[in-house]
TORKOLDREN-791049 format. One line per 10 residues: their letters; for each residue x, y, z of N, C-alpha, C. Coordinates in nm, 4 decimals, always signed. Last residue first. Example, Ala and Ser with C-alpha at 12.3 -4.5 7.8 and 13.67 -1.06 7.14 Angstrom:
BEGIN
SA	+1.2850,-0.2250,+0.7080,+1.3670,-0.1060,+0.7140,+1.2900,+0.0030,+0.7870 | +1.3190,-0.5690,+0.7800,+1.2300,-0.4500,+0.7800,+1.3200,-0.3300,+0.7800
***
This chain:
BEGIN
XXXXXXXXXX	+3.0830,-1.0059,+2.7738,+3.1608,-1.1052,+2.7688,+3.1390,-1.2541,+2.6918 | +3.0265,-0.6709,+2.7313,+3.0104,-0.8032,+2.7460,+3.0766,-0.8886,+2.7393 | +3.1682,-0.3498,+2.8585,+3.1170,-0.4354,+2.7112,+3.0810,-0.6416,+2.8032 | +2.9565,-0.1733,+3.0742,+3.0737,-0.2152,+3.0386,+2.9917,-0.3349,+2.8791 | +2.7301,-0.0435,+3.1371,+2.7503,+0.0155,+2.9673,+2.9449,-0.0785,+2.9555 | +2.5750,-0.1886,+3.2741,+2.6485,-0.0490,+3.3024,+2.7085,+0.0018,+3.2123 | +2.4298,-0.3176,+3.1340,+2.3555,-0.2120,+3.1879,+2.4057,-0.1070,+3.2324 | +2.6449,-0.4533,+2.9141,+2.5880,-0.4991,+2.9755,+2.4931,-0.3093,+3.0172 | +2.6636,-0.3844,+2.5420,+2.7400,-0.3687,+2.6532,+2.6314,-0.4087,+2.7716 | +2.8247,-0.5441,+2.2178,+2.7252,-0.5294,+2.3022,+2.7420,-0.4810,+2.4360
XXXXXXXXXX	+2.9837,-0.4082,+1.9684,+2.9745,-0.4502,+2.0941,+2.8618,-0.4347,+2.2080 | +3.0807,-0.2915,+1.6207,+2.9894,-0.2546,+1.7540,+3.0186,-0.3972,+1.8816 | +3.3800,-0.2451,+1.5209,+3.2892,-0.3368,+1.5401,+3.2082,-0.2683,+1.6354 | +3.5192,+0.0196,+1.2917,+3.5362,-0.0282,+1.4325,+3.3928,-0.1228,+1.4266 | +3.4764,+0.2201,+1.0912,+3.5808,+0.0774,+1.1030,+3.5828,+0.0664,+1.2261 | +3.3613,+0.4934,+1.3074,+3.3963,+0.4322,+1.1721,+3.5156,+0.3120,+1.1836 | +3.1851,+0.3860,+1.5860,+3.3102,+0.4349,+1.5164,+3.3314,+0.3633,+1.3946 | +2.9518,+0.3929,+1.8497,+2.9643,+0.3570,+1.7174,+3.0761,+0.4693,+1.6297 | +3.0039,+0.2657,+2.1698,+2.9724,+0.3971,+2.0559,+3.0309,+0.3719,+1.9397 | +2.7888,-0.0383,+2.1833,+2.8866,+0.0274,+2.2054,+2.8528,+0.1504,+2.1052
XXXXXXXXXX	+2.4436,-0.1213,+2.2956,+2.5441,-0.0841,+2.1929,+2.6834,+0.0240,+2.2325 | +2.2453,-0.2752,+2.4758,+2.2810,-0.1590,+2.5049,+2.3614,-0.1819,+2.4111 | +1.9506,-0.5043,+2.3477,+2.0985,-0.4599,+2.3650,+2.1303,-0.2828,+2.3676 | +1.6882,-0.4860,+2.3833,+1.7269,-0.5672,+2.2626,+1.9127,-0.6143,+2.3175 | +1.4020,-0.4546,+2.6154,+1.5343,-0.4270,+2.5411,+1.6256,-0.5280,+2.4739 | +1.0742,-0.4112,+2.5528,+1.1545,-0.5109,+2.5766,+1.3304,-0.4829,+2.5489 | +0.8338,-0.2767,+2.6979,+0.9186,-0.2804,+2.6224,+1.0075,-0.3715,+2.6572 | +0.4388,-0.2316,+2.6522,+0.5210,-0.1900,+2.7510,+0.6934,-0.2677,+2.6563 | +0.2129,+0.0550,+2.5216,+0.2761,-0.0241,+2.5097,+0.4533,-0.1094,+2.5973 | -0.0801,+0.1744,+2.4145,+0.0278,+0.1682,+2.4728,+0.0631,+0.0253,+2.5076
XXXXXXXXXX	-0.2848,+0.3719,+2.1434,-0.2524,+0.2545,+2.1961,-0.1389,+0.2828,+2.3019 | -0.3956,+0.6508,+2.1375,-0.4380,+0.5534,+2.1789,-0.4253,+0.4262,+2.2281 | -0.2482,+0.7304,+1.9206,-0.3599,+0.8405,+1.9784,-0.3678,+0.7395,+2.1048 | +0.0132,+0.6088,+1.8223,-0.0898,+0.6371,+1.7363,-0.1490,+0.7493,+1.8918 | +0.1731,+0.4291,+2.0746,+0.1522,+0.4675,+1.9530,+0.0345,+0.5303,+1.8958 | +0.3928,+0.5143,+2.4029,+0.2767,+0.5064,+2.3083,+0.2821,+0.4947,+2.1667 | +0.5303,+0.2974,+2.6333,+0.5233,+0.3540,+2.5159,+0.4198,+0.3720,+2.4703 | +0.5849,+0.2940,+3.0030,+0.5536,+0.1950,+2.8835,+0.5188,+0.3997,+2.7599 | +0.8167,+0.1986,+3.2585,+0.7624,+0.2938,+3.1770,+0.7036,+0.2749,+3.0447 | +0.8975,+0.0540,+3.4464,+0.8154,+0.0067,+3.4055,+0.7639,+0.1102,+3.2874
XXXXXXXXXX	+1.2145,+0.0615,+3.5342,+1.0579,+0.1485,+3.6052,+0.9458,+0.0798,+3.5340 | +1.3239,-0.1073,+3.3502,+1.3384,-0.1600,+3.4944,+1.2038,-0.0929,+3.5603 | +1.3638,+0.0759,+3.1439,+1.2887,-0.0621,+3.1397,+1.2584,-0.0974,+3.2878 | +1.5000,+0.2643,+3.1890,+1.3527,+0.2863,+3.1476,+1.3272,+0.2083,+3.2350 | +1.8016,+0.2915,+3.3511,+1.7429,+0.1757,+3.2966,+1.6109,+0.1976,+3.2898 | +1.9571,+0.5911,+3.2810,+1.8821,+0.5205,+3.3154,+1.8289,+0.4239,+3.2803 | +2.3625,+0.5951,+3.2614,+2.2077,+0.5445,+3.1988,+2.1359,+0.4779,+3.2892 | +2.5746,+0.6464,+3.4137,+2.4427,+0.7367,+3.4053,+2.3401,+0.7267,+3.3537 | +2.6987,+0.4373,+3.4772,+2.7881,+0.5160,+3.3442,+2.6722,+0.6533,+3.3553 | +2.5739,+0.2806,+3.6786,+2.7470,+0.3181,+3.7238,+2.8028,+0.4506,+3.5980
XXXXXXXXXX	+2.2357,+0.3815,+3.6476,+2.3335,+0.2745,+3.6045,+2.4605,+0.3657,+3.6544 | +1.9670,+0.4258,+3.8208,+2.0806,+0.4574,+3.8144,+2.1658,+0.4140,+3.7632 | +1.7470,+0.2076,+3.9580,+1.7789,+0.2378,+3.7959,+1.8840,+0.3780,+3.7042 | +1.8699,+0.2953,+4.2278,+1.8856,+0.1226,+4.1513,+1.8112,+0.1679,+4.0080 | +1.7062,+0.5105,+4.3142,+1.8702,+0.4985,+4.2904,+1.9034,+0.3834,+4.2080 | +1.4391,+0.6220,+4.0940,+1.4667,+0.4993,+4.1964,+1.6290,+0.5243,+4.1971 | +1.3536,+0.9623,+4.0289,+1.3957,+0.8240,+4.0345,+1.4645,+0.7130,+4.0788 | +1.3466,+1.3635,+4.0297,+1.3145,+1.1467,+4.1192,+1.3040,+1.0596,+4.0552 | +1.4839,+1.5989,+3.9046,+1.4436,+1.4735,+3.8762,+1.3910,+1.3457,+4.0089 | +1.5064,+1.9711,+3.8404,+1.4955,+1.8589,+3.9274,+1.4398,+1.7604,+3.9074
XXXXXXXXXX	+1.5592,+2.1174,+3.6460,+1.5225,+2.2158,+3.7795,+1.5844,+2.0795,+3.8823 | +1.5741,+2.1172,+3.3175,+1.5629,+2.0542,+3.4420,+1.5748,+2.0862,+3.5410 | +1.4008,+2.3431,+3.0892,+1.5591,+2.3215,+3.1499,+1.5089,+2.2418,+3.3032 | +1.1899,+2.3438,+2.8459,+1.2340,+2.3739,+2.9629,+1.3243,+2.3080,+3.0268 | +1.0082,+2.5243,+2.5725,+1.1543,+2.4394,+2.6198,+1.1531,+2.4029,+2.7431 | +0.7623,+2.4137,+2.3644,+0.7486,+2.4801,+2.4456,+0.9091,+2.3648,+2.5024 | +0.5902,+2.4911,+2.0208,+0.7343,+2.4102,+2.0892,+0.7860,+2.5157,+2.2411 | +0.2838,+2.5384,+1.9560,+0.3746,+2.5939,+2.0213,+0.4732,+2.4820,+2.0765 | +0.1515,+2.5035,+1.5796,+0.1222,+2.4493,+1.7399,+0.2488,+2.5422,+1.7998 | +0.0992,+2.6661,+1.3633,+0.0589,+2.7134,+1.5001,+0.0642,+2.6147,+1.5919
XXXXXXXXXX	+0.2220,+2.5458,+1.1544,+0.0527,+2.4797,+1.1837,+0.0254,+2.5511,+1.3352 | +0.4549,+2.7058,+1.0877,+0.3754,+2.5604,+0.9619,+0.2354,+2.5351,+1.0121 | +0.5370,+2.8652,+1.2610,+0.5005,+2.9137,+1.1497,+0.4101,+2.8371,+1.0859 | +0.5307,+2.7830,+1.5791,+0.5528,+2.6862,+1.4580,+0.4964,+2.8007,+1.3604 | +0.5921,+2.9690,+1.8447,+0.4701,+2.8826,+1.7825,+0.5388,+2.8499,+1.6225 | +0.8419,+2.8818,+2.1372,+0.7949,+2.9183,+1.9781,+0.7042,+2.8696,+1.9089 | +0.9350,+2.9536,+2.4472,+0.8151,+2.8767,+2.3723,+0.8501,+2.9527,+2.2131 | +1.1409,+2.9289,+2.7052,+1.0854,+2.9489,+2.5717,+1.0410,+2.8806,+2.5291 | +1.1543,+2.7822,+2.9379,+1.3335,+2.8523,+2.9078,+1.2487,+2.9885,+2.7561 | +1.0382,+2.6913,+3.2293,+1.0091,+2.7670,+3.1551,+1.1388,+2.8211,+3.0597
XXXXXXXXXX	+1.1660,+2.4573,+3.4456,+1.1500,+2.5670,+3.4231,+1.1764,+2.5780,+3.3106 | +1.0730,+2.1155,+3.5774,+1.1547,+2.2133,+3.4626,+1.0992,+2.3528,+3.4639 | +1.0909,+1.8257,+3.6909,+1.0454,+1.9509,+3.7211,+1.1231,+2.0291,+3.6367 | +1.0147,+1.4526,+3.6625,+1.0840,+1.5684,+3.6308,+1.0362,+1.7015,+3.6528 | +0.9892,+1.1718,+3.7685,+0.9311,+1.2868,+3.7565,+1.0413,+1.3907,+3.7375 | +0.9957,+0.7884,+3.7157,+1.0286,+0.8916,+3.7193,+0.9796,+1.0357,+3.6911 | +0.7089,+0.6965,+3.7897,+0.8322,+0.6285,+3.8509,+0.9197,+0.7050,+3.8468 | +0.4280,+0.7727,+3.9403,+0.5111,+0.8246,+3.8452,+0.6333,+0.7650,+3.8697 | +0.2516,+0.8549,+4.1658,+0.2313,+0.6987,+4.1323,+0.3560,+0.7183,+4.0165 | +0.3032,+1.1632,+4.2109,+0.3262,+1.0568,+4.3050,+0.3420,+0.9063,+4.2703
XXXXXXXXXX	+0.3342,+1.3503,+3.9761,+0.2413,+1.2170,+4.0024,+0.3311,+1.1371,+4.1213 | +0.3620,+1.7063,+4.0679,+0.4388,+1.5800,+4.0038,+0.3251,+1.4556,+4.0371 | +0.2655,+2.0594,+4.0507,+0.2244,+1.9583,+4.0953,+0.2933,+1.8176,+4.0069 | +0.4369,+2.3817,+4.0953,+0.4083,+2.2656,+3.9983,+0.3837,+2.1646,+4.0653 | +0.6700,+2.5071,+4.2602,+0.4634,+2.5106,+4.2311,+0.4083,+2.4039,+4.1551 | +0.8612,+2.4412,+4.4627,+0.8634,+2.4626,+4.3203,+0.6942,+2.4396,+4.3290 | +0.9918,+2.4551,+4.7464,+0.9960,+2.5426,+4.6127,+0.9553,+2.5424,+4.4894 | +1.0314,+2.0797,+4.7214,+1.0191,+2.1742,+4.8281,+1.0859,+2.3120,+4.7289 | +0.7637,+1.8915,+4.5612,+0.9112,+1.9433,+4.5763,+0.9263,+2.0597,+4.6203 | +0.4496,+1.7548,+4.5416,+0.5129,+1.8806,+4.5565,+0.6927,+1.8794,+4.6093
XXXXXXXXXX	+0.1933,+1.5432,+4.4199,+0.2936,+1.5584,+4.5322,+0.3779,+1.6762,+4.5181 | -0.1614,+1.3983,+4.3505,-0.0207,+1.5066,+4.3450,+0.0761,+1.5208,+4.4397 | -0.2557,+1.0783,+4.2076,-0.1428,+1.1852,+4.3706,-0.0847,+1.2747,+4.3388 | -0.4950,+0.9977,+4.0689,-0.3193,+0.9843,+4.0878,-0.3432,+1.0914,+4.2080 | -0.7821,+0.9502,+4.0085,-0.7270,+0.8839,+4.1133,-0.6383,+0.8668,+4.1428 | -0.9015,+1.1166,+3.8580,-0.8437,+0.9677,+3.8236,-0.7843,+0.9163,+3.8861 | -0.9770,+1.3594,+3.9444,-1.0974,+1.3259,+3.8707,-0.9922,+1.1429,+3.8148 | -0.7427,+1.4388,+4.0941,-0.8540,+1.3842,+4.1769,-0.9828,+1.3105,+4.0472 | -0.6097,+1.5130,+3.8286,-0.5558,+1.4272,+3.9633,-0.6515,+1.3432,+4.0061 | -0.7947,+1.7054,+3.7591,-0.7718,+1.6280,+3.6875,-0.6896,+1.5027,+3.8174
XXXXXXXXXX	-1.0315,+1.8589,+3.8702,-0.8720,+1.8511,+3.8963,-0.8713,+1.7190,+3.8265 | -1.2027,+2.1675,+3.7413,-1.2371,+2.0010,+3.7951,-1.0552,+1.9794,+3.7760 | -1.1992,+2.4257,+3.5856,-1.2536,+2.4030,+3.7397,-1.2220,+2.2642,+3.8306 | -1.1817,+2.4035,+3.3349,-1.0499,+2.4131,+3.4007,-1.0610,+2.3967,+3.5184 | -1.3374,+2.0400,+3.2383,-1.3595,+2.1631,+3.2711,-1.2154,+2.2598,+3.3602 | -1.1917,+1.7984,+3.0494,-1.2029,+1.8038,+3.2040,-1.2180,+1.9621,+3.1874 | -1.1795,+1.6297,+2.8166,-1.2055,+1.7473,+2.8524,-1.2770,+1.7694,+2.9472 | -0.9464,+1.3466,+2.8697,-1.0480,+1.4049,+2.8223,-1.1089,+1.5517,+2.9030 | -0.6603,+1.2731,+2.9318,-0.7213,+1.3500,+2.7911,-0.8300,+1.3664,+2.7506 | -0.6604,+1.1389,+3.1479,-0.6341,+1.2708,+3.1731,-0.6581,+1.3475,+3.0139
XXXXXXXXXX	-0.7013,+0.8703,+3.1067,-0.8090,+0.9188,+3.0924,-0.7890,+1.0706,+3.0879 | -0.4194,+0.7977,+3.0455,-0.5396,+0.8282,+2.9473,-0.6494,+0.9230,+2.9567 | -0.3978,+0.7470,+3.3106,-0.3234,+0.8634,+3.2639,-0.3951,+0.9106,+3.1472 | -0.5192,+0.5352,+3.3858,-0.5534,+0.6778,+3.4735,-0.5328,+0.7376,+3.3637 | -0.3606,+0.3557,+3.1980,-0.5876,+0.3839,+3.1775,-0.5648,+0.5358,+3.2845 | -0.1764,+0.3646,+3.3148,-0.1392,+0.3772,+3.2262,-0.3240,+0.4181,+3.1897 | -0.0572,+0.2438,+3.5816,-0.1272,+0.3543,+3.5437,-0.1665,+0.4295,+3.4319 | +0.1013,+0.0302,+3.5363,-0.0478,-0.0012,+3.6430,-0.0481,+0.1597,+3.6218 | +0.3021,+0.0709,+3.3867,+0.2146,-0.0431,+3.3586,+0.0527,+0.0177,+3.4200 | +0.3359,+0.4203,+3.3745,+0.4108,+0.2704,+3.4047,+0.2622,+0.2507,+3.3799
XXXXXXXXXX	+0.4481,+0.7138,+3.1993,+0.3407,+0.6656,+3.2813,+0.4363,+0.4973,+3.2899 | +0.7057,+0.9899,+3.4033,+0.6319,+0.8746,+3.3284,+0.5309,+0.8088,+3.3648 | +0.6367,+1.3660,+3.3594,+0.5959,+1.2184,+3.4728,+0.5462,+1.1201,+3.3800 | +0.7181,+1.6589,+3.4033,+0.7029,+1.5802,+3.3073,+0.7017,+1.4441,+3.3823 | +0.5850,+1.9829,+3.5481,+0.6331,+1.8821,+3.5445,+0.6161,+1.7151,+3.4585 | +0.7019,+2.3386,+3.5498,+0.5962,+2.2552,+3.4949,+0.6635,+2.0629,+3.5178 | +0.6461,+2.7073,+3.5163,+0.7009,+2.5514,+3.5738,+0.5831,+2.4680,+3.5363 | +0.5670,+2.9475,+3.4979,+0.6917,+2.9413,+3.3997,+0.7533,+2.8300,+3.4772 | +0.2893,+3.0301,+3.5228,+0.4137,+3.0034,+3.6405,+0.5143,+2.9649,+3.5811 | +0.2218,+3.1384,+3.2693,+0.1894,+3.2202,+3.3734,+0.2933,+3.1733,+3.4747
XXXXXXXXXX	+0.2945,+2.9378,+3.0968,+0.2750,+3.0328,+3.0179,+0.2903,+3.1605,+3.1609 | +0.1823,+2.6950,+3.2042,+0.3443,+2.7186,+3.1705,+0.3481,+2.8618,+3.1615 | -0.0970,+2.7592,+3.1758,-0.0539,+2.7708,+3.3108,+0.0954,+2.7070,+3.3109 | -0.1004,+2.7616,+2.9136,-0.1817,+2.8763,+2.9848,-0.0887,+2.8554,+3.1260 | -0.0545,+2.4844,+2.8547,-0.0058,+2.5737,+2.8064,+0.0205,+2.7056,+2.8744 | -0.3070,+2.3631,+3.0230,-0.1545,+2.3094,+3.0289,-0.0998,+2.4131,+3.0071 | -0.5050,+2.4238,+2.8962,-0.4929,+2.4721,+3.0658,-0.3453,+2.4772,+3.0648 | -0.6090,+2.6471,+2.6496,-0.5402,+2.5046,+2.6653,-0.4950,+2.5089,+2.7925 | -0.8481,+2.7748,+2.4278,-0.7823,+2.7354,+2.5868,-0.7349,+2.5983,+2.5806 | -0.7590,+2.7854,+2.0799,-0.8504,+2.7975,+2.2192,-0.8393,+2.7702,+2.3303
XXXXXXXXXX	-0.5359,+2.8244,+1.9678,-0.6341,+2.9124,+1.8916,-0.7887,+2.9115,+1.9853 | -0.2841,+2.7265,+1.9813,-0.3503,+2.8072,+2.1267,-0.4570,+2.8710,+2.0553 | -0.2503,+2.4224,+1.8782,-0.2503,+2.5539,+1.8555,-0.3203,+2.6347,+1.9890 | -0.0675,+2.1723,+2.1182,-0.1281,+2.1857,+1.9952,-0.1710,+2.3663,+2.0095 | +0.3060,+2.1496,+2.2087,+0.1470,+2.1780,+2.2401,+0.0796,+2.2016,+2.0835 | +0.5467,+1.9475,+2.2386,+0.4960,+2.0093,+2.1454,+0.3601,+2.0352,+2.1761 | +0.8720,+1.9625,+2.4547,+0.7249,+1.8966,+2.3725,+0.6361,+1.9876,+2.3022 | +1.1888,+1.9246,+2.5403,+1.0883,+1.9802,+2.4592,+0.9874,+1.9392,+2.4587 | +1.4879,+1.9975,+2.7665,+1.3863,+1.9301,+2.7221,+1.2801,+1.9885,+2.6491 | +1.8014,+2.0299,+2.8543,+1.6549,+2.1114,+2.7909,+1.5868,+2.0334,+2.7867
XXXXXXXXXX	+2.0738,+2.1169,+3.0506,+1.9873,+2.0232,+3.0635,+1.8115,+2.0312,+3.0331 | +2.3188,+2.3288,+2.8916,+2.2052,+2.3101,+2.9975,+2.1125,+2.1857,+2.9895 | +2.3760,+1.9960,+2.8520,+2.4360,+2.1106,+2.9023,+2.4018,+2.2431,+2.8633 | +2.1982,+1.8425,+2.6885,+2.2466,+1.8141,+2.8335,+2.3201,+1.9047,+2.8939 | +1.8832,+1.8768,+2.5102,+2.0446,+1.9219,+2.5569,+2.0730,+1.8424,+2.6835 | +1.6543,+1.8087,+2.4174,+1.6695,+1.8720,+2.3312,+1.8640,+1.8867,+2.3279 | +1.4102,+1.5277,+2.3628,+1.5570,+1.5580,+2.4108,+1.5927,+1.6508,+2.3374 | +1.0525,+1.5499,+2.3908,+1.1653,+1.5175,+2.3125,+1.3277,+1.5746,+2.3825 | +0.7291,+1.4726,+2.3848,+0.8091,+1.5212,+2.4954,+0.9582,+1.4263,+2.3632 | +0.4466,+1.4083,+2.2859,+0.5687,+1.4827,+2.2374,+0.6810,+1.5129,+2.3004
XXXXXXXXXX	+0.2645,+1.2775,+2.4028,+0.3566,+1.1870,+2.3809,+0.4365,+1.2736,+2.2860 | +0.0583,+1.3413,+2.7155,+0.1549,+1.4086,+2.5886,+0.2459,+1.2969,+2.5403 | -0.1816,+1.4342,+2.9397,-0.1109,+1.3182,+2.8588,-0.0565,+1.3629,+2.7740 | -0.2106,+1.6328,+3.2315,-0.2172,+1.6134,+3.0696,-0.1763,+1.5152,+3.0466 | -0.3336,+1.8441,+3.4742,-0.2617,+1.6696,+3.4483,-0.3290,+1.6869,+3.3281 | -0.3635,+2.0964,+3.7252,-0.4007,+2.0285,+3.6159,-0.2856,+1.9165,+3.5300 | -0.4862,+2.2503,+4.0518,-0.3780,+2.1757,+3.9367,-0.4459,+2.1167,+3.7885 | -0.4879,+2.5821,+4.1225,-0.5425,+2.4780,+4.0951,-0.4873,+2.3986,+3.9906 | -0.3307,+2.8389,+4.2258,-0.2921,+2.7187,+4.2743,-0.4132,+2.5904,+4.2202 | -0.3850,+3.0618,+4.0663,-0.4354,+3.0979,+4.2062,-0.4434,+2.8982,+4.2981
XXXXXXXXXX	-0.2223,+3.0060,+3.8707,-0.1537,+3.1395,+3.9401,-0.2470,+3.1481,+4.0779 | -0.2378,+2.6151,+3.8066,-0.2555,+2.7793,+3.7455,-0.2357,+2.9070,+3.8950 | -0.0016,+2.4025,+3.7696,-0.0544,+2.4763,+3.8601,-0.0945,+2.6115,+3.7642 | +0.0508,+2.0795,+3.6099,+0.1082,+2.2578,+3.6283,-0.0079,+2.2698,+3.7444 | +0.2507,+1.7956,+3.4897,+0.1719,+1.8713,+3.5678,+0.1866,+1.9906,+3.5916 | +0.1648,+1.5652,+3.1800,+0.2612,+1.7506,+3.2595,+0.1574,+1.7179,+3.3037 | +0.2871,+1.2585,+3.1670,+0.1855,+1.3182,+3.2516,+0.2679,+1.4449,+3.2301 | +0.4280,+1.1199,+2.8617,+0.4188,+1.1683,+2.9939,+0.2904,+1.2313,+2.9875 | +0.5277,+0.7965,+2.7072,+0.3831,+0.8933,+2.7601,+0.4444,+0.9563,+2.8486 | +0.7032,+0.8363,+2.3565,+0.7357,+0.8103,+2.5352,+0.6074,+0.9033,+2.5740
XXXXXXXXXX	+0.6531,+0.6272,+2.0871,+0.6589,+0.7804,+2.1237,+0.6466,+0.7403,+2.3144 | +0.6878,+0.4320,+1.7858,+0.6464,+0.4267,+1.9426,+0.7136,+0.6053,+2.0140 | +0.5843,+0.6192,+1.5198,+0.6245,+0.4949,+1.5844,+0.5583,+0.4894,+1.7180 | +0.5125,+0.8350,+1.3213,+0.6082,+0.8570,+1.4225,+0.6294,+0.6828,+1.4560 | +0.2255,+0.6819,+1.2255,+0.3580,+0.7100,+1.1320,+0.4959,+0.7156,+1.2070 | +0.0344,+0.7614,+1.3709,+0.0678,+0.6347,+1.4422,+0.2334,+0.6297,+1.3612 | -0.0635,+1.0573,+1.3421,-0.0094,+0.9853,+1.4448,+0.0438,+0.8382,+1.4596 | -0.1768,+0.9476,+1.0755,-0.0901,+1.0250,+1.0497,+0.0057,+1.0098,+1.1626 | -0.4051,+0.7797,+1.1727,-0.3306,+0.6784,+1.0282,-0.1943,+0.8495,+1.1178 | -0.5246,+0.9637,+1.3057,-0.5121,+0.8174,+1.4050,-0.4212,+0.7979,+1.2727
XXXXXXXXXX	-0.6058,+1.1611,+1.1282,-0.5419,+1.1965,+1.2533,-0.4729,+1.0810,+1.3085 | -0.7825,+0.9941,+0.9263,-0.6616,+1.1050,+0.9278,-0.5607,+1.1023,+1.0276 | -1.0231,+0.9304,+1.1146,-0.9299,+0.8694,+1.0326,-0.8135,+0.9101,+1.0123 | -1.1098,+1.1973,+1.1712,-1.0749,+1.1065,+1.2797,-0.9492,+0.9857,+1.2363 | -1.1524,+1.3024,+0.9170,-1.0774,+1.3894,+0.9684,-1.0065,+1.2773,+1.0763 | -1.1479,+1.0871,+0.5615,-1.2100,+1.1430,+0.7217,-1.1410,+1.1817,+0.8294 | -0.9377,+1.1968,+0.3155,-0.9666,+1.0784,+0.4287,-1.1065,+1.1682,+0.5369 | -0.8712,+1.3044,+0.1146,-1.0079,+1.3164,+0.1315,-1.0214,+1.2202,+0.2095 | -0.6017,+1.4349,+0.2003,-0.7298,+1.5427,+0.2049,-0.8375,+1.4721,+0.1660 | -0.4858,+1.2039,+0.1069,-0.4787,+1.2271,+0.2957,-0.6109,+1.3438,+0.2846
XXXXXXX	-0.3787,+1.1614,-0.1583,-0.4935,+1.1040,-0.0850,-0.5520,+1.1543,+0.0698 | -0.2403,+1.3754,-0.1913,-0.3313,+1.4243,-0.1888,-0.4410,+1.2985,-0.1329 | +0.0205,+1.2592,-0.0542,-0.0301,+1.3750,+0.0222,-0.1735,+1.3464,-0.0394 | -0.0589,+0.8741,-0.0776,+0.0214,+0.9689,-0.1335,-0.0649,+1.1118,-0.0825 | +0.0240,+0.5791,+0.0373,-0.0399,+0.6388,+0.0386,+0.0289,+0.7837,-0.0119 | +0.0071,+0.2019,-0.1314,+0.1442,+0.3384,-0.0968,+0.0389,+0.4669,-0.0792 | +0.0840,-0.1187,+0.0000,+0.0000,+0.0000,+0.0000,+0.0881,+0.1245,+0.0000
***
């Protein structure tokens, strides 16, 4: 099957959307959590969240157009914090459900039964049930010329995760938290690792390396 641009304009819009999203692959779920300016929280599902740096330490995701209220956005936008939280196995239906249109009044948290929890200074609400959580400040936002969504940055403030998925070299072991994958709109998915890989050099053999990133035996 070969699909071509102009076929895509006479698909059905729902159709569309689910075939175009699923293209990317497998994509990583987080929970943002924010706080709006008079402290009421709010919980999103996002599978745009992308690596941007390590020195400063950036991170990215991609909001859709601000052409109508978006809580998430709105309340980066005002407390210039915000927090990124994997989903795992056994929460994975909560976290879903956080994509449906929850009034800005109603708490998303409480409307699915996660935990907000709080880091000492920082406003932003994290998932307690979350294996790893991240807290980031606000660095810049740019809306996309191509389709108005907004690429929103933010620099790591602060992380939790288990010490034991700590590896000796600094890789975190995902796998070990349980952190599962999304595809398309809808599906998820949990993972299997294949092999950690040596760094790849011209004329040189790859090598498999154990968790601490020594090579194998």
């Amino acid at each position: 099957m070969i699909i071509f641009r102009n076929d895509l304009d006479d698909m059905e819009k729902r159709y569309r959307a689910r075939l175009i999203n699923s293209l990317s692959g497998f994509k990583s779920a987080n929970l943002v959590g924010t706080a709006d300016k008079d402290g009421n929280l709010n919980l999103s599902i996002v599978s745009s969240v992308f690596h941007i740096g390590a020195n400063p330490p950036l991170m990215g995701m991609i909001s859709r157009p601000h052409s109508v209220s978006r809580d998430t956005l709105e309340n980066i936008l005002v407390t210039e914090q915000f927090t990124l939280n994997h989903v795992d196995e056994k929460h994975y239906m909560a976290a879903h459900q956080t994509s449906a249109r929850y009034g800005r009044e109603r708490n998303e948290f409480e409307e699915t039964g996660l935990t907000a929890a709080f880091s000492d200074g920082f406003e932003a609400p994290h998932v307690a049930e979350s294996p790893l959580s991240i807290g980031l400040r606000l660095v810049e936002t740019q809306t996309l010329a191509v389709n108005q969504t907004v690429m929103v940055i933010g620099e790591v403030v602060w992380f939790r995760v288990a010490e034991s998925a700590v590896q000796t070299d600094g890789y975190i072991d995902i796998e070990s938290l349980g952190t599962v994958a999304v595809s398309g709109l809808d599906s998820y998915h949990t993972t299997h690792r294949l092999n950690r890989l040596s760094y790849a050099k011209p004329d040189a053999e790859l090598s498999p390396l154990d968790l601490t990133g020594a090579r194998k035996t």
